[in-house]
C-alpha positions as CSV (number, residue, x, y, z in Angstrom):
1,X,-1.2,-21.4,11.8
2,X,-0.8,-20.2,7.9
3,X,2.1,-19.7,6.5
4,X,2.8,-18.0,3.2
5,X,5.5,-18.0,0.8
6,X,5.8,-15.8,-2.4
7,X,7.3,-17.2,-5.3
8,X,9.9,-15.0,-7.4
9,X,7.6,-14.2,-10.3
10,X,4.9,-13.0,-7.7
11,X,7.5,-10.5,-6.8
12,X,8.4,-9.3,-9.8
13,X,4.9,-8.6,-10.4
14,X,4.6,-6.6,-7.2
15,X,7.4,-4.3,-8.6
16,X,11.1,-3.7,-6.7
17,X,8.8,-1.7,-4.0
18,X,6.6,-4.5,-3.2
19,X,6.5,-3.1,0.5
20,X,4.4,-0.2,-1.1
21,X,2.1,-2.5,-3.5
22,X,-1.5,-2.5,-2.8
23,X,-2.2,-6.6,-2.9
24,X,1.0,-6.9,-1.1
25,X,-0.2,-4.4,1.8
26,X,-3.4,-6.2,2.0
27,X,-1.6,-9.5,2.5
28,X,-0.1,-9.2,5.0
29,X,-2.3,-6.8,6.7
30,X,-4.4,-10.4,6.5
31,X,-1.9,-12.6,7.9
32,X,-1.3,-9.9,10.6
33,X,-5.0,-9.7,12.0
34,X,-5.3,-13.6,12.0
35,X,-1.9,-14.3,13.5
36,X,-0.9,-15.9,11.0
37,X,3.1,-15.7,9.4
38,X,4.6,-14.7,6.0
39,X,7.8,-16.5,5.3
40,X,10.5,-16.6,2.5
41,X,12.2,-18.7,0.7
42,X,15.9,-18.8,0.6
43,X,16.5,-19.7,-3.0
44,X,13.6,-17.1,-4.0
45,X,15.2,-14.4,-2.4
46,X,18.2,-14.8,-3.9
47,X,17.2,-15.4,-7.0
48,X,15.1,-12.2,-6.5
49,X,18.4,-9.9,-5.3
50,X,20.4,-11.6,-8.4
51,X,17.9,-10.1,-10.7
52,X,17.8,-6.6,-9.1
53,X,21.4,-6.8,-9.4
54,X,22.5,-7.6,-12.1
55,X,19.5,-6.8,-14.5
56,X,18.3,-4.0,-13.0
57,X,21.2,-2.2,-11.4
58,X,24.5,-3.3,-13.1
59,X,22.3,-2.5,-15.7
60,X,21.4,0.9,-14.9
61,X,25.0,1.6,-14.0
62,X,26.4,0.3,-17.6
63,X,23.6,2.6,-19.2
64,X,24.4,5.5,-17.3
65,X,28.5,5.1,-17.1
66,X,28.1,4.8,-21.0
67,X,26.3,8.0,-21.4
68,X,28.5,9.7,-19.0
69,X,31.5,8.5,-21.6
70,X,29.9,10.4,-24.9
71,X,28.9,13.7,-22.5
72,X,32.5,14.3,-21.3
73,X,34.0,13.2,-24.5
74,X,31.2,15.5,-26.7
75,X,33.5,19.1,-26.9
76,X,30.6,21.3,-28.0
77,X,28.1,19.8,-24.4
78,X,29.4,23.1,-21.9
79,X,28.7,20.8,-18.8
80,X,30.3,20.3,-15.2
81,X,31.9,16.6,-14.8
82,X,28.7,14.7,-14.3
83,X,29.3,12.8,-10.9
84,X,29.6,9.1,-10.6
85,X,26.8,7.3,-9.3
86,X,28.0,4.1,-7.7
87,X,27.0,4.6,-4.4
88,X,23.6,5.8,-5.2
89,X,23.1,2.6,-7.1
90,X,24.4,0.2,-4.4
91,X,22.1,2.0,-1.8
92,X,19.6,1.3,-4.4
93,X,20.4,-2.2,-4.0
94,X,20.3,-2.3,0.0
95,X,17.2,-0.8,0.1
96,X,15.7,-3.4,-1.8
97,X,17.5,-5.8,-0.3
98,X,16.5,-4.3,3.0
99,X,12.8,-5.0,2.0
100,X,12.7,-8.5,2.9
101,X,13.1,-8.3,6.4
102,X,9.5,-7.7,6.8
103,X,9.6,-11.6,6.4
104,X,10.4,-13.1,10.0
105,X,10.6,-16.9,8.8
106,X,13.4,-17.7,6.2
107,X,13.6,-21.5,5.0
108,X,15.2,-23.4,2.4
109,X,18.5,-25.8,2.6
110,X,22.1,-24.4,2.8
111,X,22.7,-27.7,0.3
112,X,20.9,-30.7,-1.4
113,X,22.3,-33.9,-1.8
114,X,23.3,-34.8,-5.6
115,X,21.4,-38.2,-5.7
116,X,18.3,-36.0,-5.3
117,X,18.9,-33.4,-7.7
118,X,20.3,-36.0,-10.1
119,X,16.6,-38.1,-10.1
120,X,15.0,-35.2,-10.6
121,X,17.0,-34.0,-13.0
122,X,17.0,-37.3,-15.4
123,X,12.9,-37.4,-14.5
124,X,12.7,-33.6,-15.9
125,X,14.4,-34.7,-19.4
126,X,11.8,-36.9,-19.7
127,X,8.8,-34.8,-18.9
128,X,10.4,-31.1,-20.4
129,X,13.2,-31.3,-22.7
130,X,13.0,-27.5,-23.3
131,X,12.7,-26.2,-19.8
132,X,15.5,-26.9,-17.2
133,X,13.2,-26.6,-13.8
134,X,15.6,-26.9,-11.3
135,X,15.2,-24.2,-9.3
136,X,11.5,-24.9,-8.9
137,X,12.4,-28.1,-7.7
138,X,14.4,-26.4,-4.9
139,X,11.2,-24.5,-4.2
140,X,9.2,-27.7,-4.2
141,X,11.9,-29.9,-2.1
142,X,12.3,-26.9,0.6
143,X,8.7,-26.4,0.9
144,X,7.3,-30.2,1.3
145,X,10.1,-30.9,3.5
146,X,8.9,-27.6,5.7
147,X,5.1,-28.7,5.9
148,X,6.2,-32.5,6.5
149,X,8.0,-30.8,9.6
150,X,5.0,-28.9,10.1
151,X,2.3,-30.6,9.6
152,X,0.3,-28.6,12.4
153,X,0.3,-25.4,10.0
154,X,-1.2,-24.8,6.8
155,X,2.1,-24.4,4.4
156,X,0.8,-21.5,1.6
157,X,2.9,-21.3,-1.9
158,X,1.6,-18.3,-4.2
159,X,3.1,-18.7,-7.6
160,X,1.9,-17.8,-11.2
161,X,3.6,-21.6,-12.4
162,X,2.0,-24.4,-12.7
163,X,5.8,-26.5,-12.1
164,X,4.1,-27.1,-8.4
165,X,0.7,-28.3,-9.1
166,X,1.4,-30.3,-12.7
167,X,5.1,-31.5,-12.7
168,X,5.1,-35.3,-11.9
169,X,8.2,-35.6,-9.8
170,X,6.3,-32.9,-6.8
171,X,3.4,-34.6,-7.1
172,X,4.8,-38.1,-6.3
173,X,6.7,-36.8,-3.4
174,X,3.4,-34.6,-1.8
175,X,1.8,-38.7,-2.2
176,X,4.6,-40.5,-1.1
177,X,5.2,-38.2,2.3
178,X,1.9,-37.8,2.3
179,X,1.8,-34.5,2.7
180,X,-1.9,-32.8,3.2
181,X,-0.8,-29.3,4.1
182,X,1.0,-28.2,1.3
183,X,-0.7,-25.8,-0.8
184,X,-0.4,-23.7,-4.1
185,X,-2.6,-20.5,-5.3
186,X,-2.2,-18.7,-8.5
187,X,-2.5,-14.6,-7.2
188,X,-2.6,-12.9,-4.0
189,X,-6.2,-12.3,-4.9
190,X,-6.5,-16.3,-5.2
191,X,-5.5,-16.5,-1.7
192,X,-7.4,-13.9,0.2
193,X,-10.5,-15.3,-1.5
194,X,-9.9,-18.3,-0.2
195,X,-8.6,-18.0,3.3
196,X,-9.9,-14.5,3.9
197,X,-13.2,-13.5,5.8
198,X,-16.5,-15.2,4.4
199,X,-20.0,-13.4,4.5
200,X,-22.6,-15.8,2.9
201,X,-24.7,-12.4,2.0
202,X,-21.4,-11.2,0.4
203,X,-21.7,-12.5,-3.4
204,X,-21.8,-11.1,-7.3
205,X,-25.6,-10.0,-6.9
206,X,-24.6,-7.6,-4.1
207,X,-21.3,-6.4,-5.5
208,X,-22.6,-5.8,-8.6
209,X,-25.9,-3.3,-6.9
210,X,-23.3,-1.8,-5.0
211,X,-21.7,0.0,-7.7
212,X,-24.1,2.8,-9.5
213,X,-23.5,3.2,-12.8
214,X,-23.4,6.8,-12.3
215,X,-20.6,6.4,-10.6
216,X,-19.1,5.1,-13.4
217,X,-19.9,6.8,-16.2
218,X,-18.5,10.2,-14.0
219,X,-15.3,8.4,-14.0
220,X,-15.1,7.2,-17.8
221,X,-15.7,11.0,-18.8
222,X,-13.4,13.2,-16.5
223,X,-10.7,10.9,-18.7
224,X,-13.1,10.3,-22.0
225,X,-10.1,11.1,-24.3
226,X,-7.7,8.6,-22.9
227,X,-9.6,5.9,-24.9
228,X,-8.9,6.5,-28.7
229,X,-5.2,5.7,-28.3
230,X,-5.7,3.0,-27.1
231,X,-7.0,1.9,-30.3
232,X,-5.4,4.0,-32.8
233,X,-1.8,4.8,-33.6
234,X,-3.2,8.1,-35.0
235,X,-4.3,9.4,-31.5
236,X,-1.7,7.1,-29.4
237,X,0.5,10.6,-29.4
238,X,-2.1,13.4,-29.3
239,X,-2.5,16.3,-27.2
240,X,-6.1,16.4,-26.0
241,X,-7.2,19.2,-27.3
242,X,-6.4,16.9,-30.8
243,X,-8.9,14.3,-30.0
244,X,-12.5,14.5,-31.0
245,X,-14.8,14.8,-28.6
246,X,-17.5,12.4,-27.1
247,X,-20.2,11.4,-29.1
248,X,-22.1,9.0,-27.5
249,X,-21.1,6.7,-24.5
250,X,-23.0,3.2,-24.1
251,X,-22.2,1.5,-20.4
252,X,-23.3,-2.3,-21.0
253,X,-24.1,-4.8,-18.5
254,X,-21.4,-4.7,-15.7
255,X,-19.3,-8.0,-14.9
256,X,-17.4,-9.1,-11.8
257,X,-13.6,-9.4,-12.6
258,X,-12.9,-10.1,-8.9
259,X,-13.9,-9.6,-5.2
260,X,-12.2,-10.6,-1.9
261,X,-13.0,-9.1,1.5
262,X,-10.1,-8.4,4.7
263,X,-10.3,-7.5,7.7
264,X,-9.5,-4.2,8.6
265,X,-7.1,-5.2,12.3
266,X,-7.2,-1.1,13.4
267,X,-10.7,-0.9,13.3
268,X,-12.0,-4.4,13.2
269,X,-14.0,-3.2,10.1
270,X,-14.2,-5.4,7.2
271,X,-13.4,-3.9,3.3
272,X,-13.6,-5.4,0.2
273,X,-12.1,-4.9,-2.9
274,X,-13.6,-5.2,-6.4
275,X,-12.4,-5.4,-9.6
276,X,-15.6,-5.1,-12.5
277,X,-14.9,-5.7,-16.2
278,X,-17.3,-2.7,-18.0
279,X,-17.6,-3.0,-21.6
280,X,-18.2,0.3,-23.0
281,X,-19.1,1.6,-26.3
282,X,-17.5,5.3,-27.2
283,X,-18.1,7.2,-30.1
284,X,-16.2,10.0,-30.7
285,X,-17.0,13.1,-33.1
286,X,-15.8,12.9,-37.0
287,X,-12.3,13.3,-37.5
288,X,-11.4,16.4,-39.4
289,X,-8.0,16.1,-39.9
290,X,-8.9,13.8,-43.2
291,X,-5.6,14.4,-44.8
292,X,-3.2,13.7,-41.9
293,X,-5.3,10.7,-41.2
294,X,-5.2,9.5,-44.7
295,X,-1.6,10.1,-44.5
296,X,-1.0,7.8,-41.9
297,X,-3.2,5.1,-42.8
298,X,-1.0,4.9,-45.7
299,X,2.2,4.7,-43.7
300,X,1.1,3.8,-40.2
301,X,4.1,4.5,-37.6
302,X,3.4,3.2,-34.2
303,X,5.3,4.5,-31.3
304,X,3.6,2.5,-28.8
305,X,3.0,-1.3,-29.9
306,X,3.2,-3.7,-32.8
307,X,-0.3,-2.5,-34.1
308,X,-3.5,-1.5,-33.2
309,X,-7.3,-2.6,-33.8
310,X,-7.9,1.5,-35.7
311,X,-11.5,0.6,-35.0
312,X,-13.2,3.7,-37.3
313,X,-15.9,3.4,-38.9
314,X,-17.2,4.6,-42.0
315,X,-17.4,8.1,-41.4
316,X,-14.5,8.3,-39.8
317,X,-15.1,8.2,-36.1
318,X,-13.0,6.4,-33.6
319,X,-14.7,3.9,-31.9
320,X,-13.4,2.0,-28.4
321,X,-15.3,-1.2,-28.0
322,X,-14.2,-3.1,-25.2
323,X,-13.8,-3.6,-21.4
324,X,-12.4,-1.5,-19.5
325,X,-10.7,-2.8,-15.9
326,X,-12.6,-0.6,-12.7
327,X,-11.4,-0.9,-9.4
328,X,-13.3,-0.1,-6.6
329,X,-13.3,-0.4,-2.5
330,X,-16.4,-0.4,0.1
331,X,-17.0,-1.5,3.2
332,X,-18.7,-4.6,4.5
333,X,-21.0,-4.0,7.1
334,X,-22.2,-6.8,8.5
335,X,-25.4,-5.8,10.6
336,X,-27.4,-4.5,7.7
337,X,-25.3,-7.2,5.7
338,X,-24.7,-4.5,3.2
339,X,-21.8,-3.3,1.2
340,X,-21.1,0.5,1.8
341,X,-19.1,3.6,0.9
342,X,-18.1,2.6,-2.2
343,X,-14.8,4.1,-3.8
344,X,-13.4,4.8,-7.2
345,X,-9.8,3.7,-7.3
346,X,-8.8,3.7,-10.9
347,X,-9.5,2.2,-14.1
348,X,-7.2,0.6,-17.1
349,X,-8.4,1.1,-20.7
350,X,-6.1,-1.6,-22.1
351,X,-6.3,-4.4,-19.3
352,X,-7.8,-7.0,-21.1
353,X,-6.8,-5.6,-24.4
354,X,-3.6,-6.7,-23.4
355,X,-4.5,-9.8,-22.2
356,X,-5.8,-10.5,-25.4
357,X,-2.8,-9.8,-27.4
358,X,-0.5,-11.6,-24.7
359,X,-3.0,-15.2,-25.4
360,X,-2.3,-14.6,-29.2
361,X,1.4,-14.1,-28.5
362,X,1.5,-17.2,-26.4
363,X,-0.2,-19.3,-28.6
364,X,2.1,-17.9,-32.0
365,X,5.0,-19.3,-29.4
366,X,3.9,-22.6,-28.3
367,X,6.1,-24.0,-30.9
368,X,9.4,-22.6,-33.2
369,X,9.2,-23.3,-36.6
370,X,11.8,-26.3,-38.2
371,X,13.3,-22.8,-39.8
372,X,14.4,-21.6,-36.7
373,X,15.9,-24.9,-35.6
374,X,19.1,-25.3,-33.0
375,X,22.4,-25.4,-34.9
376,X,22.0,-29.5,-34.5
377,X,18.7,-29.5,-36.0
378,X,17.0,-29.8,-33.1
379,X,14.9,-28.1,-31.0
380,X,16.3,-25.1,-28.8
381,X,17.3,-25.4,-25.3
382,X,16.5,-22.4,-23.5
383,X,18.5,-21.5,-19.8
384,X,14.5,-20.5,-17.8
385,X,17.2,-20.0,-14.5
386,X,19.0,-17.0,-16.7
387,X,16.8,-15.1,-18.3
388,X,16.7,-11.3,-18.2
389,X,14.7,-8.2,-19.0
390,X,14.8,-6.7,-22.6
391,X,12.9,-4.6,-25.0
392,X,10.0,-6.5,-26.6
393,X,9.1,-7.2,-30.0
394,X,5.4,-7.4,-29.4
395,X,4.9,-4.1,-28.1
396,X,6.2,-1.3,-26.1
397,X,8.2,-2.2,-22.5
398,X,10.5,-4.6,-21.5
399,X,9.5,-8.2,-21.3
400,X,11.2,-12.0,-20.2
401,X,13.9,-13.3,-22.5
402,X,16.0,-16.3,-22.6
403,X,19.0,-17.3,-24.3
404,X,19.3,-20.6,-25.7
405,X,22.1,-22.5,-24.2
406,X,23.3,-24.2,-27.4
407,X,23.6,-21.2,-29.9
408,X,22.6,-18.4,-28.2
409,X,19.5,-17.6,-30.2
410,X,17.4,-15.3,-27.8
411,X,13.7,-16.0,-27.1
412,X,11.0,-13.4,-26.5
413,X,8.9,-15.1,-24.3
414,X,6.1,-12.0,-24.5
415,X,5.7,-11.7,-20.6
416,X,5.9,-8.1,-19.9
417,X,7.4,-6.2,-17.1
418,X,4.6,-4.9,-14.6
């Protein structure tokens, strides 16, 4: 048997309804059809309900309870005494909390013994000075004592940190129990790929003649004027009828972004799911408005983000140069060892536009700068277990922050909210 565990920043990237998320559907609709389980962790859950709490809904209730305070203090606002909203917001919270019972198996220690926590603990200073990873090594301790238990089932951990497969301390404990069952993927795509039906006919060449470029170009133009704010301020807040229209459209060669087959356990049919990075050139008509665009150049105000590429060219036309994420979903069919039915699901403009800007952030943020030094002169120490939700300074949205524990300078770690 398989068993599979979700860490808590797979959650958060499934959204508070992850019942209702598309990966998360497919998931388990896997581990349904091959019998298999899908577990949780004690210490994930809770840090999971802790953040919907207190980030999310406290939160929400602060915002709202303050607003409610200027509104009935505000004399010229003719308005009937807006109701409380505590209840709504705590069966907001059971709800979500109500969520994870879809999980049967629940594991992780009611305690842990303070000689262990302590050597890991000394160990971690050694190897991370900056990042206190003791709740990962809850994770870690819970889960290789689990598959050392279980060493008849295939123990599944699906996290987006590399704490579990890089961090010295878990990987002398997986050798020293010898544990072989134990292991770690980065996505829910990761996983399915891996454990998930395999077709030896099913591979890049097919998925790739499977999808008609017609098919795409259709799509691109029922929403061709979605594009030029994504790379331009000037347009980022236009009505469409304000955009230029379509020039010329260039569809270049088509790439696989990713592919991973299921099983369909109603039908015994077999889908798969395709992701394809399509790098398109669109040239839009001249832009008349000179003067309001000249006006603007001069004192750029972005609503949206931090900046953008305001890829024009020379007379003036907008220009959207990248790829574009499409998904799509077929059927397998495995007589005629074809892929059929193919359907349009969506597509993202600024997917790996994003990712982009997110590498450059990370990279601007591997270190601080000696001017932004702790109060002691040395090097922040950030509390990872607390961090919280807050507006970004690299773009529009809410993204990770952390507090450092010494003088409560606040880091923007640039990982947005999904």
């Amino acid at each position: 048997m398989t068993i599979v565990f979700l860490d808590s920043n797979i959650y958060r990237q499934l959204g508070q309804k992850f019942l209702e998320n598309q990966d998360f559907k497919r998931l388990k609709d896997f581990l349904d059809s091959t019998y298999n389980d899908f577990g949780v962790l004690n210490v994930v859950q809770k840090e999971i309900l802790d953040f919907y709490k207190k980030d999310i809904y406290n939160k929400l209730l602060q915002d709202y309870s303050r607003l409610k305070s200027q509104i009935e203090k505000n004399s010229l606002i003719q308005i009937e005494k807006l109701q409380d909203i505590e209840k709504e917001i705590d069966e907001g919270y059971k709800l979500a909390e109500k969520q994870f019972d879809v999980h049967k198996l629940r594991i992780g220690a009611e305690s842990y013994s303070s000689a262990e926590l302590l050597e890991f603990l000394l160990l971690n200073k050694r190897v991370n000075v900056r990042k206190d990873n003791t709740r990962d090594f809850l994770i870690a301790k819970d889960l290789i004592d689990f598959a050392n238990g279980n060493k008849e089932s295939q123990i599944i951990l699906i996290s987006d940190d590399d704490f579990f497969t890089t961090h010295i301390h878990v990987q002398e404990k997986i050798k020293k129990k010898k544990i072989e069952n134990l292991h770690f993927f980065k996505s829910i795509s990761d996983f399915l790929k891996e454990f998930g039906p395999i077709f030896d006919f099913v591979n890049e060449e097919l998925v790739l003649k499977s999808i008609k470029i017609d098919l795409i170009k259709d799509e691109l133009l029922k929403d061709i004027k979605c594009f030029p704010g994504y790379v331009s301020g000037f347009y980022s807040d236009k009505e469409y009828e304000d955009i230029p229209e379509i020039e010329t459209l260039e569809i270049k060669d088509l790439e696989i972004h990713d592919y991973y087959v299921i099983k369909n356990i109603s039908r015994d049919t077999y889908t798969i799911q395709i992701s394809l990075a399509v790098p398109i050139v669109a040239t839009y008509e001249q832009e008349t408005k000179i003067e309001e665009l000249e006006k603007f150049r001069k004192n750029p105000v972005y609503k949206y983000r931090d900046n953008y590429p305001e890829s024009f060219d020379n007379q003036n036309r907008i220009i959207f140069d990248h790829k574009v994420l499409f998904l799509f979903e077929g059927v397998v069919n495995t007589k005629s060892e074809t892929i059929e039915n193919i359907n349009f699901i969506d597509f993202f403009p600024d997917h790996f536009i994003w990712q982009e800007e997110m590498k450059k952030i990370k990279e601007q943020r591997k270190s601080i700068p000696t001017s932004q030094l702790c109060i002691d002169g040395n090097e922040h120490i950030f509390d990872e277990n607390m961090g919280f939700y807050h507006i970004s300074k690299f773009g529009p949205g809410l993204s990770w922050h952390y507090r450092c524990k010494k003088c409560g300078m606040i880091y923007d770690s640039g990982d947005f909210l999904d």
